[in-house]
N, C-alpha and C positions, 0 to 999 in steps of 0.2 A: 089640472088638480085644483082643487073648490082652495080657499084661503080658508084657516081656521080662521073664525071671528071671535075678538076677546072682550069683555067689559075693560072701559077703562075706570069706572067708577062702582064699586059698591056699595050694595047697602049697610050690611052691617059685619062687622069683623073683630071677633073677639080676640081676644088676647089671655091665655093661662099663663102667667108667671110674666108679672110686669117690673123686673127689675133694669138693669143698662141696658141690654140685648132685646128684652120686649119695651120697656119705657122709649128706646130709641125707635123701634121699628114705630110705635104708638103714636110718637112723634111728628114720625115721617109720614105717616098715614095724615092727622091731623090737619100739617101745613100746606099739605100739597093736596087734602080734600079728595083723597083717593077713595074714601070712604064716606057715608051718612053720618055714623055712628062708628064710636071703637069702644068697646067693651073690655073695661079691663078689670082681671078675674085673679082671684090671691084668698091668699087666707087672713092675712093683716089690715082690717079696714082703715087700720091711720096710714099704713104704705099705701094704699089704695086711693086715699084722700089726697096723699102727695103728688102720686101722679097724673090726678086729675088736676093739684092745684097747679102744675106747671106744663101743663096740656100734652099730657102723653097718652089719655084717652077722655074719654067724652061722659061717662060712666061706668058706676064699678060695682061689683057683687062680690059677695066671699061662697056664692051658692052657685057652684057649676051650673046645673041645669037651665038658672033664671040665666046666666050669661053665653049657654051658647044657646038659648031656644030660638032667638034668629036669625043665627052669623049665615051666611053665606060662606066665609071664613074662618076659618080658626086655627092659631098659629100659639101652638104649646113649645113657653121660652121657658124648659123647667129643667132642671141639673139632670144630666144624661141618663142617671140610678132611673128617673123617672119618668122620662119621655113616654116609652113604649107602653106603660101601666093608664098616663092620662090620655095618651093618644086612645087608646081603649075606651077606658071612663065617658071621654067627648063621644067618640062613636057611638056608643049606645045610648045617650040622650041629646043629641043633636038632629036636625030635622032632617030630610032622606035628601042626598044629592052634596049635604057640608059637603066641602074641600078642606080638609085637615091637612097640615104641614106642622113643622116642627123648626127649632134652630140649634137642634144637639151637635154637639161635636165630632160622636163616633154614630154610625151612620149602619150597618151590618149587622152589626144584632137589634138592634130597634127597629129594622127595615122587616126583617125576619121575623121577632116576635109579634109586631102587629100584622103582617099578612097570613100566618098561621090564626089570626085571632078573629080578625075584622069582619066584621059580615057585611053583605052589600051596601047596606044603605049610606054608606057615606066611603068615601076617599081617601087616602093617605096619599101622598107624595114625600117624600123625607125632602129638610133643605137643611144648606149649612152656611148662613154668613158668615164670613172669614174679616169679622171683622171684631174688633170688641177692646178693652182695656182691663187694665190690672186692678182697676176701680171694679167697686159693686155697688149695685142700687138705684133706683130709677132717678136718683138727684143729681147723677151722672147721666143721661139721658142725650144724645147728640141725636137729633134731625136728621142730619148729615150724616150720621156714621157709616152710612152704607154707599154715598155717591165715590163713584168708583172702582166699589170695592167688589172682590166677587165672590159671589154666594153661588154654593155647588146646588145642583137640584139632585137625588139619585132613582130617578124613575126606575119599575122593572116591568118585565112583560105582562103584569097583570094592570099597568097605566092605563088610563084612560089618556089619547094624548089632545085632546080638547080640553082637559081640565090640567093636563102637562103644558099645555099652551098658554094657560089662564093661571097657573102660578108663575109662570115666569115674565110673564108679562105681569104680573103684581112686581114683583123683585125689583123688576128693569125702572116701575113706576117709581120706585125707592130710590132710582140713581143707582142700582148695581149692575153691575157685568153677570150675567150666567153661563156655567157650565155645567153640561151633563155627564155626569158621571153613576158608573153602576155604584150601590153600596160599597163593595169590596174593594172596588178600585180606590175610594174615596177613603176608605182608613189605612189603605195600604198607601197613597200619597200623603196624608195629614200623618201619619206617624213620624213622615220623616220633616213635613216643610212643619208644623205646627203643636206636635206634642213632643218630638226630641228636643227642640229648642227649650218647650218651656222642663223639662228635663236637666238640661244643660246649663242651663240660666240660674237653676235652682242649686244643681251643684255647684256652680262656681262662686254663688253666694254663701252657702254653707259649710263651704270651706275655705271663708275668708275669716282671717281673726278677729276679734272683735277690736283688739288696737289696732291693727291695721287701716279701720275703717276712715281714720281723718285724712289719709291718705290719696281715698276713691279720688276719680277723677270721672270725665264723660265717659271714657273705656270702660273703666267696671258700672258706672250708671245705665249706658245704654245696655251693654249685654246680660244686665242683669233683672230690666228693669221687672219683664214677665215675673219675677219671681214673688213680686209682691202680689202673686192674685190667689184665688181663694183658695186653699191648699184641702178645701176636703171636695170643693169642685173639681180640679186638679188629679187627685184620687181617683175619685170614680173615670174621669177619661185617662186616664192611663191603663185603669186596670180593662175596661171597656173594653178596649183595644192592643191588648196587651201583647196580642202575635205580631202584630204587626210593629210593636214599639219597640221589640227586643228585637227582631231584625234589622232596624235604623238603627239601635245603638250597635249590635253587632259591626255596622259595617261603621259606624262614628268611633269606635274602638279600636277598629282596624288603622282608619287615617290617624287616631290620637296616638296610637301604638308606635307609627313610622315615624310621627314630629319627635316623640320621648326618642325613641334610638337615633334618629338624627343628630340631636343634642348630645346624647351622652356619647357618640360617636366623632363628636366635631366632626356631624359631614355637612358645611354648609352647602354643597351642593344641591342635597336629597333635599334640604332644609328649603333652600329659598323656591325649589320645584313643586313641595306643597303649598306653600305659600303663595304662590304666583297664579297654582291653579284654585285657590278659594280665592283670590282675587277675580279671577278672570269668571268665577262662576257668580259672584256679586255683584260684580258690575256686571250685567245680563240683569240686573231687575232692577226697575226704576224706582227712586226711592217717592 
């Protein structure tokens, strides 16, 4: 069997929506020279200016067209309501052969309404770095943010796997880990490792009292910390994925269900047996 061959450098690669998630990917391109050019593309030309000022791309346009007319690339970092709409937009004014990718969260209906839509001349691949902060805006920008980390890719039978090859071997250039995963699979895992948490994290802030708060200690800092991130980004990935999110909580209802009657039952036995096993499922992931 022949080796796929991949670039390890490209020419040019745009970027829609350069805030933490594109500013950092912009970044990373930048320092490690994986790219000519990175094109970075918004509607805000003073955020635009920012992220050049702190080299998160090379150049910047608020005019789609002028910014994808040479990518090779183009990776739409835009709030999940709108992936599928600009993954569109790019395709029909982008040059024939782009490789389009994205960094939305919910992965299944975006996967779905661009392959109903797209017409040949260009690619889609979905991807999801699993990586990001409670911080917004490209002045939060990490290089790094991705070394490590793993970014899902969700190819489907209509992939091309030469250019399945050629975005993941971008990703890996980034310092990430890849997996493949179908669309489906991937919301129906992130519902539970990635949107129930920021879920959970949200209730257990919002229903702490406000005098309570001098109190906090690391305990409610760390478990709460997701909660500070942007609650109408937030929104739309839940509702996005919302068969899948009330599932996790179903079954996050069930184990919260057995702690409450534990307590109210004084069974420390049942008590310390949940316990022991969210212990033991925690430590399985390195921190």
């Amino acid at each position: 069997m022949w080796e796929i061959l991949v670039r390890k450098q490209w020419n040019t690669i745009s970027i829609l929506g350069v805030g933490l998630i594109g500013g950092s990917i912009g970044a990373a391109i930048c320092q490690r020279k994986i790219a000519k050019k990175v094109v970075g593309i918004g509607r805000s030309a003073a955020r635009l200016r920012q992220a050049k000022k702190i080299g998160a791309v090379t150049s910047t346009t608020t005019q789609l067209e002028r910014g994808v007319a040479e990518a090779d690339l183009v990776i739409v970092c835009t709030p999940s309501d709108h992936v599928a709409e600009h993954v569109l937009r790019v395709s029909q004014v982008c040059a024939p052969n782009t490789l389009i990718t994205d960094a939305g969260s919910v992965k299944d209906e975006i996967v779905s309404q661009v392959e109903r839509t797209i017409g040949s001349q260009a690619c889609f691949i979905g991807s999801h770095p699993l990586a990001g902060s409670e911080k917004t805006g490209c002045q939060f920008s990490d290089a790094d943010l991705l070394v490590d980390r793993v970014v899902v890719v969700t190819p489907t039978r209509r992939t091309d796997q030469h250019q399945l090859a050629e975005i993941e071997k971008f990703w890996q250039l980034l310092g990430a880990q890849v997996i493949r995963m179908t669309p489906a699979a991937h919301d129906r895992t992130l519902a539970t490792t990635s949107h129930l948490p920021h879920v959970v994290a949200s209730a257990l802030a919002a229903a702490t009292p406000a005098h309570d708060l001098p109190c906090t200690a690391t305990g409610w800092r760390d478990t709460t910390r997701i909660a500070a991130g942007d609650a109408e980004l937030w929104r739309q990935i839940l509702l996005g994925n919302r068969r899948h999110v009330l599932k996790s909580l179903d079954r996050f209802e069930k184990v919260l269900n057995s702690i409450r009657q534990a307590i109210e039952q004084d069974h420390g036995g049942q008590l310390r047996k949940t316990l022991a096993t969210g212990k033991k499922i925690r430590d399985l992931v390195a921190d």
